[in-house]
Structure formats: structure tokens, C-alpha cells
N, C-alpha and C positions, 0 to 999 in steps of 0.2 A: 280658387285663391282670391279675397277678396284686399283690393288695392284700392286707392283712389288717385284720379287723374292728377286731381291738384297737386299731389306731390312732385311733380316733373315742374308744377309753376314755382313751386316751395324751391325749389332748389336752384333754376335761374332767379329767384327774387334777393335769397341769403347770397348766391355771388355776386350778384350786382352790386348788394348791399357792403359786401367785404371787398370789390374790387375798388370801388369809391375809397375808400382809406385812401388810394395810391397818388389820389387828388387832391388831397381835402385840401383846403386853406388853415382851418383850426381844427383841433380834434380836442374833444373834450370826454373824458371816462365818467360813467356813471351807476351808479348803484341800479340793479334792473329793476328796483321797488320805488324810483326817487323820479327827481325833478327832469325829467327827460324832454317835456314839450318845451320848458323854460331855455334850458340849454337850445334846442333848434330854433328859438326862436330867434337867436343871437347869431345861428346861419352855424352853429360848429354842427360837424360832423360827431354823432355820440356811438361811444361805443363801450361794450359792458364786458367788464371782466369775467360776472358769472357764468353769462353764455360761454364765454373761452374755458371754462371749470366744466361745464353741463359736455362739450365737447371732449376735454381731455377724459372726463367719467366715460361717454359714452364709447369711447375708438381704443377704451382699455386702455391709455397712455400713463394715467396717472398714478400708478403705482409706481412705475420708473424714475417717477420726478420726484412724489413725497420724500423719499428719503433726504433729498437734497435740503427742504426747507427745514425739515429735522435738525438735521446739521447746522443749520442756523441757530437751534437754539428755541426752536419753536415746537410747541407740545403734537405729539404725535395724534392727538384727541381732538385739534381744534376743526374747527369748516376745513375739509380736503380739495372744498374748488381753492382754499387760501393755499392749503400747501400744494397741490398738485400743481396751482399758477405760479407761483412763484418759483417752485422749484421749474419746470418750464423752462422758465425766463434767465435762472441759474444756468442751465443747460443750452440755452439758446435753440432752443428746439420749440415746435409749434404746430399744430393738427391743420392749421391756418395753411397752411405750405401747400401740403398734398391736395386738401380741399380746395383750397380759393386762392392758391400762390402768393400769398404774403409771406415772406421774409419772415417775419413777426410780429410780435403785436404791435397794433397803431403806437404811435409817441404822442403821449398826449402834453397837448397844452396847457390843462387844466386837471382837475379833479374834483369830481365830486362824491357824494356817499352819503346816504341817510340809511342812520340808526333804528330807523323804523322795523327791519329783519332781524339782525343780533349785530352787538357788539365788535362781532372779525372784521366786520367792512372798514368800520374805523383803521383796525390795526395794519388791515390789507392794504388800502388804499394810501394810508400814510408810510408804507413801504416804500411804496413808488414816487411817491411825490417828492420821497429823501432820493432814490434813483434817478430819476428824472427833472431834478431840483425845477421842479414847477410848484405852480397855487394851486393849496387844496382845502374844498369847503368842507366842510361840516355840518348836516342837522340832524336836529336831537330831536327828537318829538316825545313826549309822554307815551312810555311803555304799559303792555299788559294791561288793557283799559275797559271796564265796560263798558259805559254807556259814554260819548267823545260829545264832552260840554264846549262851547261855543270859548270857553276859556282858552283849550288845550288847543284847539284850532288856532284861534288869532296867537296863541305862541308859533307853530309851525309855520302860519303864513307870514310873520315875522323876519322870519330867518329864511322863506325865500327872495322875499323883498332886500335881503341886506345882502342876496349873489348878486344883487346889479350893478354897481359898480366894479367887482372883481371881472364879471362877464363881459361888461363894457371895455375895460380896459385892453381885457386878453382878447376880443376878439376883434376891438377896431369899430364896432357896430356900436352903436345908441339904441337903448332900449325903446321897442316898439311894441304899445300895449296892443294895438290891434291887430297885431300880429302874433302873439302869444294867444292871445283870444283864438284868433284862426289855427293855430299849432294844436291848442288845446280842444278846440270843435273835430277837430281831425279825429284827434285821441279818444274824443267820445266816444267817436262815430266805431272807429274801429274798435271800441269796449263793447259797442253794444252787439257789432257783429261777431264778436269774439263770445259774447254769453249767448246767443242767438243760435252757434256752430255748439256750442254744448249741450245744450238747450235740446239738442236734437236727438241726444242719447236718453230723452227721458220717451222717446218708442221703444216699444218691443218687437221686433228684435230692434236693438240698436244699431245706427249705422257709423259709431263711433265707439270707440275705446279711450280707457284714463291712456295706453299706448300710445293711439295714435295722436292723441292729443298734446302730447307732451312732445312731440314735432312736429306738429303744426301748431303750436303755439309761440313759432318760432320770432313770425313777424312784431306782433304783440310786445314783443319783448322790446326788439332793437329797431323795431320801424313804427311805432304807434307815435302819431303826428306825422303820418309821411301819406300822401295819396295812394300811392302802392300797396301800401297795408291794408287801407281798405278797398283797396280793386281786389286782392289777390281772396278776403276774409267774406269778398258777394261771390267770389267765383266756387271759394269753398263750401258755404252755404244753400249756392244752389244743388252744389253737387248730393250734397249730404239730402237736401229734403227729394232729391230725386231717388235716391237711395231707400229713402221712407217710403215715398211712392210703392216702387218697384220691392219692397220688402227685403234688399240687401244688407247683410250684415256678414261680421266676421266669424259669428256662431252662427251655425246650420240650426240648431235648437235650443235656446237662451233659456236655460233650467234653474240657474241663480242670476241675480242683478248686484253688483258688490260695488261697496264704497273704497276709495283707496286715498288712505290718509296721511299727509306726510310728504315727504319729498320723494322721488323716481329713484330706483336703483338704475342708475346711467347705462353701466358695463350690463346689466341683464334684461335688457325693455325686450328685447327679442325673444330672451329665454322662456319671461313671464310671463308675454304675450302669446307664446305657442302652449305655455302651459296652461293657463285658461280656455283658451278652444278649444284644447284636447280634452276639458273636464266640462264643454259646453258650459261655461260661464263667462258672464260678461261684467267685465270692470266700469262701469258705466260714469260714474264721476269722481272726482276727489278737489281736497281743499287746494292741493298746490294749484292747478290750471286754473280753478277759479281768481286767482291770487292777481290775474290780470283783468277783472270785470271791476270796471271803477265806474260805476253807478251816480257816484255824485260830480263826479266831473261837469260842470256848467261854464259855459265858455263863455259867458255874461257877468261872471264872478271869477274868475282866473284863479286866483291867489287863495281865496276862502277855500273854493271846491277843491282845488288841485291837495292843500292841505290836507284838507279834510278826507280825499282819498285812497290818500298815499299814510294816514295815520288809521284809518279801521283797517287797514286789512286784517285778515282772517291771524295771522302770526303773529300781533301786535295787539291781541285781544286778551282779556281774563280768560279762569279757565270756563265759569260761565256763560261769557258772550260766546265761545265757541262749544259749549254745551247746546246753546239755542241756536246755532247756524246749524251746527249737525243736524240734527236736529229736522229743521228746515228742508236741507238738503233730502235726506233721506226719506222725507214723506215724499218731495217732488220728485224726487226720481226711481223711486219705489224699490228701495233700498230693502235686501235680503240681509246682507250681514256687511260690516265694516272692518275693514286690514287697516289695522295699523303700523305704519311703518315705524319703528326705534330708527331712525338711524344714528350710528353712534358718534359722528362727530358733528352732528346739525343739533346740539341740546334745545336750539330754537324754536328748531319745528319737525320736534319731534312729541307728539300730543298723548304720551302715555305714560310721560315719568311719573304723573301726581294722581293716579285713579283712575283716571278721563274715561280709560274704556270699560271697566266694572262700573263705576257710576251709571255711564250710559246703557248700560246694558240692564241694569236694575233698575232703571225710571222705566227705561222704553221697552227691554224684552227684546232688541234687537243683537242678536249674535254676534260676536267682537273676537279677532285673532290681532296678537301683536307678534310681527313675523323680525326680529335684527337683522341690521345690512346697516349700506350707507350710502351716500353720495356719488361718492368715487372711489372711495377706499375698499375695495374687495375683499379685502384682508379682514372684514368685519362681516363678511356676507358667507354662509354655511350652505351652497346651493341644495344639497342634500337631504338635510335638515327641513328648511324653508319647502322645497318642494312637496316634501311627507308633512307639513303642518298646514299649506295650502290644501294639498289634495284633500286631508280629512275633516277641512274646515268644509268646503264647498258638498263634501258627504254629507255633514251635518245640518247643511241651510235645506238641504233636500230633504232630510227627514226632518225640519222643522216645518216645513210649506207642508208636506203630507200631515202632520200632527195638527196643525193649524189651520 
């Protein structure tokens, strides 16, 4: 059975991290693709709803609560971390409890959310801000973008220049550039160890999976700009290149290398992950985990970089620009064939409504399955089905390596 240590650190790091709430001074909510080192640098405590979605997905909760946001009046089809959260919060029920003994979710002081992912965070986040009658920011950045002109930046650094006085106000602190600076060196630093721990799956055998990655990508999320982030992403690092070393992996014999594109199926990371080993195949990268490698972060430039980061990502790109990251990806990691994930209420970043994988497959000759499911919504996921389209995809990348 192949485990890693780190996870025993993974799990006192996220309770520390969620016992802290019961202290804060300020809490401020943020979108997990947005201005997070800005926010700490104002000293609030930040804390991210999607994670609290990524959890109800995971621990199977959120089928129980959807119905409730329904009832609201909200389309059964939109983002399910929206309706599973909210319904939640309906319910006064929380995964927070049993885990890390919160009551419920933080109260936040503020709000924030950029548009940079889709359009729900807007409507999610000004949910709560009408519940919680507090301030809530807004930024927009230029969607679906090739090539990100110096233009489309100074608009997004713009509009995080103009949270400072909302920040200031709500949090009692004067903003301090040099400490933003130092917030956002942090966030580098733990970027770069975060694409470094990925980075690692491009051995054969792999000592990592799109799996196990997608929990250990935990801190990245809700602790990037924090010291601990990056103690916990060198201890996971080491562990991984020792792994390389010593030739340990989760596949006994790594017979396909697959790309996984799209968001995690929450409720089934366990399932898919047993069902890969059992067909000796390794999921070895995908665009979600990379979605935290922010590259151009430069902590000598705050406002430009941070911008600038937080608008290329991979979900906020043409379908072009992520033709040529694909692309990319799969020469570096020596990509056998690509899953795409539909899932059916993330229209965002789901990368196969418009051709994406016949295109790719006719330029490159690289093997492409698009398997539906979702987020958190189960009720869109066929495990049956999915397993018989899996299995006979991972047949076919083997007799494509033999024909080839």
C-alpha cells in the first residue's frame, strides 16, 4: 500500500488552519483564484468557500443540501460547491464540525471574489454578503483571453488597488506595501514548491497522482502567503524526490501515463484512484492542480504580477491558449492519452463543450475520452458507465504504445 507520510502533516496543518477561525480578529472570505496575499496582508484571517464545496463534494454531504438552494429558486445546473454551500448554511449543518469542530462557517467581515473562474462566485458570494450584511468586493478581469496585453493587467491591478480603502477601514490596519510584498514572496515561494511537488510526477513510475494531489493541494489553496505552507510543500517535496529515489509509486507497473482534465469528481477520488491501479495506470497530471502554479508572481511588483497571475490562469484562457498549454503539458509529462472531465454544472471548466478534444486529437494523434460527472453533484455521475469507458480507454492507449 503506497501512502505518504506528509499526509499525517497535511491534516494537523488544515486543523490549525480551521482552528484559528475561533480567534481571528477579522475574517475575510475569498474566492480560492483571487487576491488572498492582499487580504493577509491587512492581518485578516482568509477563508474560502470553495474549499468548504471541495469538502461537502468530498464526505458525499452535498446531495443532502442541493435540494435546499433549489428551493431558493436557483437552477439545479449552476456550480454545486454554490448550491451544496449554501444549502449547508440553509441547513446549518457543516463537514467543519466533525473535522475541525467549527460550529460553522467563519462570519466573515468582508467579502471578496474575482470573476476570473465563472460568473457563480459573483452570485455566491453576494448571497452572503446580503446574509451577513457586510462589504463585498468585486473583480472583473477580462475573460477567455489569449495572449494577457499589459492593457488587461493594469485594468485588474486597478481594481485591486481600489480594495484599500475598503480593507483599511474593515480591518483597523493601514496598508503596508512592504508587507504585501513579503505576503506575496511567500505565495511565490510556496508556487514554486507547489509546481516543483508536481513536477515530480513527470518519473516513471510516478510518485504522485492527479489523486493525491488534489489533497495535497490543500495548503496552496487557503495558506499560500503563510510560512507553514511553505515548511509543510519542502517537507512534501522531499518526501516525493525520495520516493524517486527508492522507485516508489502507487502503480506496481505504470503501463499508460494519462492526463486529467477538468475539475475532481469529490465523492469518487477514492473510487477512481483504486480504479487506476487496478488497470496499472497512472493519472499523472491535469490543468485543475496546476491552477495554483503562479509563475509570474514577483514580490518587487505586487500589484502588476499578482494581476497578472490571477488573470492567465488555465480557466480564463481562449480555447487556443489552452490548446497550447495542453499541449505543453503532455509533451512534459509524457502524456499517453487525456480524460476529459464534462462536468455538468462547472460549464467553466469543463474543456470539452466546443471540440477541444477532437481538435486535439487530430493536430497531436494523442487519445482523448470525455467521461460526465461533476463536482459534487453525484446525481450527474454514472459510476458504471464511467468505469466501462475508463477501463476500455486505458486498453486502447496500450494498444496504441504497441502500434506505435
Amino acid at each position: 500500500m503506497y501512502n505518504l507520510d506528509s499526509t499525517k502533516l497535511l491534516k494537523n496543518l488544515m486543523k490549525d488552519y480551521f482552528t484559528d477561525f475561533q480567534h481571528a480578529k477579522k475574517i475575510a472570505w475569498c474566492t480560492s483564484v483571487g487576491p488572498a496575499e492582499l487580504l493577509r496582508a491587512f492581518g485578516f484571517q482568509v477563508y474560502f468557500p470553495e474549499n468548504h464545496g471541495a469538502l461537502l463534494g468530498a464526505t458525499r454531504m452535498a446531495g443532502d443540501y442541493i435540494p435546499s438552494t433549489i428551493n431558493l429558486g436557483y437552477s439545479g445546473d449552476v456550480c454545486s460547491y454554490l448550491t451544496s454551500d449554501i444549502g449547508a448554511y440553509l441547513n446549518k449543518q457543516t463537514p467543519l464540525l466533525q473535522h475541525y469542530g467549527l460550529a460553522g462557517i467563519p462570519k466573515p467581515d468582508l467579502i471578496v471574489y474575482n470573476t476570473n473562474q465563472c460568473r457563480e462566485v459573483q452570485e455566491w458570494f453576494n448571497y452572503y454578503a446580503t446574509e451577513f450584511k457586510c462589504p463585498v468586493i468585486g473583480i472583473f478581469p477580462p475573460r477567455h483571453i489569449d495572449e494577457i496585453t499589459k492593457a488587461e493587467i493594469q485594468v485588474v491591478s486597478e481594481q485591486f488597488k481600489a480594495m484599500i480603502p475598503v480593507c483599511e477601514q474593515i480591518s483597523g490596519n493601514k496598508f503596508d506595501l512592504d508587507l504585501f510584498k513579503s505576503t506575496l514572496g511567500l505565495s511565490k515561494q510556496a508556487a514554486t514548491l507547489w509546481k516543483d511537488v508536481l513536477a515530480t510526477a513527470k518519473n516513471s513510475p510516478s510518485p504522485l497522482s492527479f489523486f493525491d494531489a488534489t489533497i495535497h493541494m490543500g495548503p496552496i489553496v487557503v495558506l499560500r502567503g503563510t510560512v507553514s505552507a511553505n515548511h509543510y510543500y519542502q517537507n512534501l517535496l522531499n518526501e516525493l524526490n525520495e520516493n524517486v529515489r527508492n522507485k516508489r509509486s502507487m502503480v506496481k507497473e505504470e503501463n499508460s501515463r494519462i492526463f486529467w482534465d477538468g475539475m475532481p469528481i469529490w465523492g469518487k477520488l477514492r473510487t477512481l484512484s483504486d480504479l487506476f491501479i487496478q488497470n496499472n495506470s497512472s493519472v499523472v497530471a491535469s490543468t485543475y492542480c496546476n491552477s495554483w502554479v503562479f509563475d509570474s508572481f514577483d514580490e518587487n511588483d505586487p500589484f502588476t504580477s499578482s494581476a497578472k497571475a490571477y488573470t492567465e490562469i488555465f480557466i480564463n484562457r481562449s480555447e487556443g491558449a489552452k490548446m497550447r498549454i495542453l499541449k505543453e503539458m503532455v509533451d512534459e509529462f509524457r502524456i499517453d492519452g487525456i480524460l476529459f472531465h464534462d462536468a455538468k454544472t462547472c460549464f467553466n471548466n469543463s474543456n470539452s463543450r466546443f471540440g477541444l478534444p477532437l481538435r486535439f486529437y487530430k493536430e497531436f494523434g494523442i487519445p482523448v475520452l470525455v467521461i460526465e460527472g461533476d463536482l459534487c453533484d453525484l446525481r450527474f455521475y454514472s459510476e458504471g458507465q464511467s468505469t466501462t469507458k475508463i477501463e476500455t480507454f486505458i486498453e486502447q492507449l496500450e494498444m496504441h504504445k504497441v502500434m506505435n
